[in-house]
C-alpha positions in Angstrom: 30.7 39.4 95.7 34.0 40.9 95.1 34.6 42.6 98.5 33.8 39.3 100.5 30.9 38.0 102.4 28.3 39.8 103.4 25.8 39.1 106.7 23.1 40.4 108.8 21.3 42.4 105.4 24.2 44.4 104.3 24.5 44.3 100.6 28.4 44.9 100.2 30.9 47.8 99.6 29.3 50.2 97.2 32.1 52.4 95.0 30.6 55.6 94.7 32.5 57.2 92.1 31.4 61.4 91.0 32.8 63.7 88.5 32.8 67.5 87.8 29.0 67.1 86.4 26.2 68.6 87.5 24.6 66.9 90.6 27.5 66.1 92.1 26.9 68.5 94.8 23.6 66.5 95.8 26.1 63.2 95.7 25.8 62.7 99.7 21.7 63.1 99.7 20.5 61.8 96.2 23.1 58.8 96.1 25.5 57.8 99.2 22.4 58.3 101.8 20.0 56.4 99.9 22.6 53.4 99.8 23.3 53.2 103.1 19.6 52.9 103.9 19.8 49.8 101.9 22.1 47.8 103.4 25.2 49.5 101.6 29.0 50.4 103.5 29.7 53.1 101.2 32.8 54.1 99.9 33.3 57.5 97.6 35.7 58.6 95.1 35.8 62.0 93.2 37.5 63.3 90.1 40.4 66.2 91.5 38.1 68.8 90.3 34.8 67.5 92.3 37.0 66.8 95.0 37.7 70.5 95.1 34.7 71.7 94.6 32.8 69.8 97.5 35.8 70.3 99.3 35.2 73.8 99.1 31.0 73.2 100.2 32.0 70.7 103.3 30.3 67.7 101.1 33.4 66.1 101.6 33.6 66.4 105.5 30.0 65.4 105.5 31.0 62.3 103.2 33.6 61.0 105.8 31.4 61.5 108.6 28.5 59.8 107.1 30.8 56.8 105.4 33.3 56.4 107.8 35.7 56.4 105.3 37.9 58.9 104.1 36.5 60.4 100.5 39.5 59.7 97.6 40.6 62.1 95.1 44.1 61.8 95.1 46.2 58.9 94.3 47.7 56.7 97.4 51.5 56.2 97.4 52.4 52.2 96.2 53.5 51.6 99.7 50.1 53.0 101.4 47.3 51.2 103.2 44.2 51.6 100.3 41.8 53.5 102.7 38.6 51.7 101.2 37.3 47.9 101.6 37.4 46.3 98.6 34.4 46.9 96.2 31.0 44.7 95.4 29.5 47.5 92.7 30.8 51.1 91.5 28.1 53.1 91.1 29.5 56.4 88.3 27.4 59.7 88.9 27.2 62.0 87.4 29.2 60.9 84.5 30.9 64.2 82.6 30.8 63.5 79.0 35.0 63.9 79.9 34.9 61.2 82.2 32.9 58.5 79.5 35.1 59.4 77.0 38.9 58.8 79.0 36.7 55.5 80.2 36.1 54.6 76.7 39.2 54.7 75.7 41.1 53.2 78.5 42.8 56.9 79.9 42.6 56.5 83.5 45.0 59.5 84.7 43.2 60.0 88.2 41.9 57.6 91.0 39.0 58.0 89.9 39.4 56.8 86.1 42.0 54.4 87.7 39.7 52.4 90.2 36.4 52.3 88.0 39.0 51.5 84.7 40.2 48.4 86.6 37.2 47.6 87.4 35.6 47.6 83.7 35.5 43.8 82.2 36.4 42.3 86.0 33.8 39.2 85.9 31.4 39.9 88.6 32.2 43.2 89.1 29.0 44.9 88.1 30.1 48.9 86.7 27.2 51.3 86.6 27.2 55.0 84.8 24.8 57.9 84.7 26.1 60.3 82.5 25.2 63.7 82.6 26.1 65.4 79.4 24.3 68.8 78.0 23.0 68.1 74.4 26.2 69.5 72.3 28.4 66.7 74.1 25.8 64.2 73.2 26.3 65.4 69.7 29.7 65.0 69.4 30.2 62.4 66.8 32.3 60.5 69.5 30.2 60.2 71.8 27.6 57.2 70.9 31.1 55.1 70.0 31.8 55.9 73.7 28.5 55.0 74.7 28.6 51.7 72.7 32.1 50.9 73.7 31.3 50.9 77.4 28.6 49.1 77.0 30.5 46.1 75.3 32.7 46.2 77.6 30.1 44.9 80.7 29.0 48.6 81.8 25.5 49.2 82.5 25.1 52.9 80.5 21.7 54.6 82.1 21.6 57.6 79.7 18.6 58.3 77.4 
């Protein structure tokens, strides 16, 4: 594992990594809780947009109480501490069709992109992502290339 050894049942550091997609206000209960049950230190990165908007709902506040760790949607400075162990597994939900597209293609141009970008094609480094599109994104004639692409590149795609 990536984020070093791991003892007494814990499974690792899991990146939780949400977009501005519908069910990311159910992020803490339907994903981050679950994990933890299972072994999993949790660590959670948003998009700036779902960062404001579970700002805004106290999800964030919830997050850091429940994680321990402070929730990231803003970049760190070069010379700051990074706030979050390194990472075993990023977990993408929900996945806006904007988000697979700038993954696609390489754009990372928040912490989010940044951190699960880096992370796509690093051996061992298993990259998960639940998109959740409505059907006129998944018609986009983009949007299986993206798909594809990802998925060539080492990223386990649940979408179907």
């Amino acid at each position: 594992m990536q984020g070093g050894a791991v003892s007494s049942g814990k499974r690792g550091v899991l990146g939780v990594v949400g977009s501005a997609a519908g069910g990311v206000e159910a992020l803490r209960t339907g994903l981050v809780e679950p994990a933890m049950e299972r072994g999993w230190q949790v660590a959670v990165t948003l998009t700036p947009t779902a960062g404001q908007w579970l700002r805004l709902s106290g999800e964030v506040e919830r997050l850091e109480k429940l994680t321990g760790l402070p929730v990231r949607d803003e970049p760190r400075l070069p010379g700051d501490t990074r706030p979050h162990p390194p990472v075993d597994c990023y977990v993408v939900a929900p996945a806006s069709a904007n988000m697979v597209a700038k993954l696609a293609t390489g754009l990372m141009d928040n912490q989010a992109l940044t951190q699960v970008g880096e992370a796509i094609g690093t051996l061992g480094l298993p990259v998960v992502v639940f998109p959740r599109v409505n059907a006129a994104h998944a018609r986009h004639p983009a949007w299986q290339r993206h798909i594809d692409t990802l998925r060539a590149g080492g990223v386990h795609v649940v979408y179907g």
